[in-house]
C-alpha positions in Angstrom: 37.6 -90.3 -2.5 36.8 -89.3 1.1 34.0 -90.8 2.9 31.6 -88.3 5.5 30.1 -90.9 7.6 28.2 -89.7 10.8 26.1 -91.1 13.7 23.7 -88.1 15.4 26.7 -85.6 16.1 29.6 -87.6 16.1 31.7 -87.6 12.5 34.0 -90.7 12.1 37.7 -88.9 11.9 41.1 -91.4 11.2 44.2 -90.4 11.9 46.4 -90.7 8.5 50.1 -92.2 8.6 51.0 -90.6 5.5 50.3 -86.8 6.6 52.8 -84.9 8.2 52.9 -81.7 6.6 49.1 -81.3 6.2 46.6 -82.7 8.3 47.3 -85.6 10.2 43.5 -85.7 10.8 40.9 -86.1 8.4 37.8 -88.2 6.8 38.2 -91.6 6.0 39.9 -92.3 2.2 41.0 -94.1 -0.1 42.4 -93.4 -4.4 41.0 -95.0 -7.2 42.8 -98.2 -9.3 42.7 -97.8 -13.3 39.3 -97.8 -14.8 37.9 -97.9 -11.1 34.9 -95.8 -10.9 34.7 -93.1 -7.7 32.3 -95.3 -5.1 33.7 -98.4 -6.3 37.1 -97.3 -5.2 36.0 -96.1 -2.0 33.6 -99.0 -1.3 37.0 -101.6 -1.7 39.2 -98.8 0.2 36.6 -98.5 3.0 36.9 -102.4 3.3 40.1 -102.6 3.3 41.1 -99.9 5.8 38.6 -100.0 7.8 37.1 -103.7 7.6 33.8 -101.5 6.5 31.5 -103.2 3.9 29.2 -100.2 2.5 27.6 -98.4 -0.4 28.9 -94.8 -0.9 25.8 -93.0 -1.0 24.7 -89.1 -2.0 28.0 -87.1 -3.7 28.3 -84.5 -1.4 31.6 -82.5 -2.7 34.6 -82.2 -5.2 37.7 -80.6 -4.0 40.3 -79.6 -6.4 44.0 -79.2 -4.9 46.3 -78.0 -6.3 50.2 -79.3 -5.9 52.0 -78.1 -3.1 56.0 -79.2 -3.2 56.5 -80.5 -0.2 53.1 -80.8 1.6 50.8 -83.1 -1.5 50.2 -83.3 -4.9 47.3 -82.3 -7.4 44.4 -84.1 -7.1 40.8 -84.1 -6.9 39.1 -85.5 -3.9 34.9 -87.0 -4.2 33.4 -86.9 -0.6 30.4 -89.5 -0.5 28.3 -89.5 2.2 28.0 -92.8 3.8 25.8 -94.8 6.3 26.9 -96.9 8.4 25.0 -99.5 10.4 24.8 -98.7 14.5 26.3 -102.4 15.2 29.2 -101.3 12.9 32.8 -100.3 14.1 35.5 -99.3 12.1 38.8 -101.7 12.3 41.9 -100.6 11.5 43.6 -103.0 9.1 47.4 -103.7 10.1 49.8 -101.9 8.3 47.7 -99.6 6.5 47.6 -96.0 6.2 45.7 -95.3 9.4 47.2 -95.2 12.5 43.4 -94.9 14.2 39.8 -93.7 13.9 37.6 -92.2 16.3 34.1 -90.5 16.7 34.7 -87.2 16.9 31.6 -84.7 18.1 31.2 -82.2 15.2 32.5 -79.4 17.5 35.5 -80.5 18.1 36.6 -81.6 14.5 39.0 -78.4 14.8 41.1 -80.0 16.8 42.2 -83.1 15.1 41.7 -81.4 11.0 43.3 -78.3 9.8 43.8 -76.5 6.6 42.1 -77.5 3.5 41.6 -80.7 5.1 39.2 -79.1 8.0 37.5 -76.6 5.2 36.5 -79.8 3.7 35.0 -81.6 6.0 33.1 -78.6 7.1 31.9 -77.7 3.1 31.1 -81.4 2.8 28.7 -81.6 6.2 26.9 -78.5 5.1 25.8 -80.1 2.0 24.8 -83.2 4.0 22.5 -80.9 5.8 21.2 -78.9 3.0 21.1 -81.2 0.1 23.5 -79.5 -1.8 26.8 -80.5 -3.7 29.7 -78.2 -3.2 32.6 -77.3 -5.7 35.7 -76.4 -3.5 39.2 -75.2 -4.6 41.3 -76.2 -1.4 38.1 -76.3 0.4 36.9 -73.2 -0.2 33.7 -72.9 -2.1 33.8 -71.9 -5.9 30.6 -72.9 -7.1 27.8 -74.9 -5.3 24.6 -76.7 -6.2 21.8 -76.0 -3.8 21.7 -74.2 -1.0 25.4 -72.8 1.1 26.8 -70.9 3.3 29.8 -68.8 2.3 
């Protein structure tokens, strides 16, 4: 589960200990626990990583990926968009999977994501705009609900 949570052009971004072969960069995440549904596992996660008490809000995206030897596993990741209060900062927790988090303005997200892990993030902000869901196979659309932009 990855969360997509913005203030005005500025997309929350943490830097993720685990990835070295991927993108170091990305959104803000967290795996589910058996019989843990999708926003229930990224409402704990988000508290726990981040010190973050929210409610995952609209289902923006599902991204299948595929396993990679070497660079990650199979999987399929839920982006939720998120809203967090203006008085609210992120807080890294201590030896946790996130070395830091920062605001990042939307334009410079290239920078700190790449790969599927960029395509993502960019898939999951257009249907954020646009009210749409979108399917993505590595981040790249297959199939979308409402309004896109290939």
């Amino acid at each position: 589960m990855h969360a997509v949570i913005t203030r005005g052009d500025r997309l929350l971004m943490v830097n993720r200990l685990d990835k070295i072969r991927v993108s170091r960069w990305g959104l803000p995440r967290g795996s589910a626990g058996p019989d843990e549904l999708p926003r229930q596992a990224l409402s704990r996660t988000l508290d726990e990583r981040l010190g973050l008490r929210v409610t995952p809000g609209r289902w923006l995206a599902v991204d299948h990926v595929p396993a990679r030897p070497g660079k990650h596993v199979e999987g399929t990741n839920w982006v939720f968009e998120v809203q967090l209060p203006e008085n609210v900062e992120p807080a890294i927790a201590e030896g946790g999977v996130f070395a830091e988090a920062r605001w990042a303005e939307r334009t410079a997200i290239g920078e700190l994501a790449v790969d599927h892990a960029l395509r993502r993030i960019e898939q999951s902000l257009l249907a954020a705009e646009t009210g749409g869901v979108a399917e993505l196979y590595l981040g790249v659309p297959i199939q979308s609900i409402g309004p896109h932009r290939p």
